[in-house]
C-alpha positions as CSV (number, residue, x, y, z in Angstrom):
1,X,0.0,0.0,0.0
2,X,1.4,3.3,-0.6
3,X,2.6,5.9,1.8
4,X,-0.6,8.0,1.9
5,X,-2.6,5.2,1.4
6,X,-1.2,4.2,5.0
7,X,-0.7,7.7,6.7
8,X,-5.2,8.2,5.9
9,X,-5.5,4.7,7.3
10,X,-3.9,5.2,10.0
11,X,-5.4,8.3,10.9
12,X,-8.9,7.6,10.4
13,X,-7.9,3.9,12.6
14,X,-7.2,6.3,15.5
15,X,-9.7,8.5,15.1
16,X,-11.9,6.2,15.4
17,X,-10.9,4.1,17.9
18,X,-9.7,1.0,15.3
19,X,-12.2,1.5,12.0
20,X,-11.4,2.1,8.8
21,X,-13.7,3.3,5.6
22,X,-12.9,3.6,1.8
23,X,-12.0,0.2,0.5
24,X,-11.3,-1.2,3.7
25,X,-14.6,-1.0,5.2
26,X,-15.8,-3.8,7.2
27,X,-12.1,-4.9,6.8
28,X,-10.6,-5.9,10.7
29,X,-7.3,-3.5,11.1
30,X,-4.5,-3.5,13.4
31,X,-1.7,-1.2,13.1
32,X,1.4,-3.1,13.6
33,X,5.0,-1.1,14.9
34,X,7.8,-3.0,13.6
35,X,11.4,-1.9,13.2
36,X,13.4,-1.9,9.8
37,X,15.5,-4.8,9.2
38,X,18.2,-2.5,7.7
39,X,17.3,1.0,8.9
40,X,16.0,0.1,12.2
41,X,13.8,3.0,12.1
42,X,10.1,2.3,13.6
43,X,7.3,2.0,11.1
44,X,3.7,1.6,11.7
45,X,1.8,-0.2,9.2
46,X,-2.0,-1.4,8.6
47,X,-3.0,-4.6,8.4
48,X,-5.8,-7.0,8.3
49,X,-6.3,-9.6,10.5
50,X,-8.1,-12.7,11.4
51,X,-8.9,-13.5,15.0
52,X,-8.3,-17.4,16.3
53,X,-10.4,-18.8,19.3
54,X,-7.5,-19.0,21.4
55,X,-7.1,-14.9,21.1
56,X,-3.9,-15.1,18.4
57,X,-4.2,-12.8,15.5
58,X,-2.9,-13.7,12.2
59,X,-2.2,-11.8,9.7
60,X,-1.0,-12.6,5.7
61,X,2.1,-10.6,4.3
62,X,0.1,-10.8,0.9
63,X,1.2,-7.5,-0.3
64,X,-1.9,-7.1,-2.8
65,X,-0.4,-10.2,-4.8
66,X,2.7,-8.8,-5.9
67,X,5.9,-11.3,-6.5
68,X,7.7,-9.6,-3.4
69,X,6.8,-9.8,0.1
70,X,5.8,-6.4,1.9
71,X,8.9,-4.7,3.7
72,X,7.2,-5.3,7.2
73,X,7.6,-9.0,6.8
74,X,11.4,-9.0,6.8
75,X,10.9,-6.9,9.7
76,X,8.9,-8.7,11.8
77,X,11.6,-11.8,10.7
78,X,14.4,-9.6,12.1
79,X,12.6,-8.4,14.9
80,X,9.3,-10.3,16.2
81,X,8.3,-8.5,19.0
82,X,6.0,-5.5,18.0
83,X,3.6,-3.1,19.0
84,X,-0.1,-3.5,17.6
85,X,-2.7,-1.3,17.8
86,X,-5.8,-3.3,18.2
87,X,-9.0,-0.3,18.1
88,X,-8.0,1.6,20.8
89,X,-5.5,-0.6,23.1
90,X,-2.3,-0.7,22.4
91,X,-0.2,-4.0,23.1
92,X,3.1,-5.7,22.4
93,X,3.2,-9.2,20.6
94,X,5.4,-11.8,19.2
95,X,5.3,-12.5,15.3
96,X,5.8,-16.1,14.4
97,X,5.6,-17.0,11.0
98,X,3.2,-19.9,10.3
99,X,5.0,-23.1,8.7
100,X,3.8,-26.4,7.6
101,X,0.7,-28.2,8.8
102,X,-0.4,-24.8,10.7
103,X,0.0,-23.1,7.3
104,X,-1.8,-25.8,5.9
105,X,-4.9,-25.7,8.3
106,X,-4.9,-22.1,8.6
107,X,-4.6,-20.7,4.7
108,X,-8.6,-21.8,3.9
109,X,-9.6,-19.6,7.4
110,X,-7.9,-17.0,6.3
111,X,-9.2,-17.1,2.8
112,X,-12.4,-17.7,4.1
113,X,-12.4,-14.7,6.3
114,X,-10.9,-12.3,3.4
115,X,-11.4,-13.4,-0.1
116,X,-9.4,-10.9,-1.1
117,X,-6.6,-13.0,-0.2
118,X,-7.2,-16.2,-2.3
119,X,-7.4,-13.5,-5.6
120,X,-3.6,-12.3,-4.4
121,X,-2.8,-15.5,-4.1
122,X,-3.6,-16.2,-7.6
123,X,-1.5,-13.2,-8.5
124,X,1.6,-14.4,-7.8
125,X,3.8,-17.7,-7.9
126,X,5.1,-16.6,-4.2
127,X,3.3,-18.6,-1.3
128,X,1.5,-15.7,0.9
129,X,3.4,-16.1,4.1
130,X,1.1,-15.7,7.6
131,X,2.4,-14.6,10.8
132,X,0.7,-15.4,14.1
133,X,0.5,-12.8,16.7
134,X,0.6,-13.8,20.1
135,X,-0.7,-11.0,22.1
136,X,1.3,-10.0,25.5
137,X,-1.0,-9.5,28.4
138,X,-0.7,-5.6,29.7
């Protein structure tokens, strides 16, 4: 997504205490803090998620299809502890990126939750990678 893409999200996500309109209406957001990889300056970057029963978030570094991964998942490979913004709370979490058989079970939840994602799968040979977020309690 581009910059200004991200900077409106972002405002309008804390403005309203975690919703977002335009395209991404009805769409659940966090805004995940992660450090560059190579700058190690903090960025803050919207994302969709998917809750899981046992209170995880996942997220897919889909990157609207495109044959590269975003930037923020090298990031959260360098550095896995982050700072989401989930509505109005603001917690720290651990990023681990979803392998195997997890992948496996999880990838039709996801797309079930976000069609979106199966189409930007289709877009690219890359496998969509999906990080679970295990949220810290405050």
């Amino acid at each position: 997504m581009p910059d200004e893409f991200n900077e409106r999200a972002i405002a309008e996500f804390r403005a309203t205490g975690g919703r977002v309109g335009g395209e991404l209406a009805g769409t659940p957001i966090i805004l995940i803090h992660h450090i560059g990889a190579k700058t190690r300056t903090e960025r803050v970057t919207p994302v969709a998620y998917t809750s899981l029963p046992d209170g995880r978030l996942v997220i897919a570094a889909s990157n609207g299809g495109s044959p590269m991964h975003p930037a923020w998942y090298h990031n959260l490979k360098a550095q896995p502890t982050i700072t989401v913004e989930l509505g109005s709370d603001t917690r720290t979490a651990v990023a681990e990126e979803t392998t195997g058989a997890a992948y496996a079970a999880l990838w039709p939840t996801m797309v079930a939750a976000s069609p979106a994602l199966g189409g930007f799968q289709a877009k690219t040979a890359r496998r969509i990678p999906l990080f679970t977020l295990t949220i810290r309690p405050h």
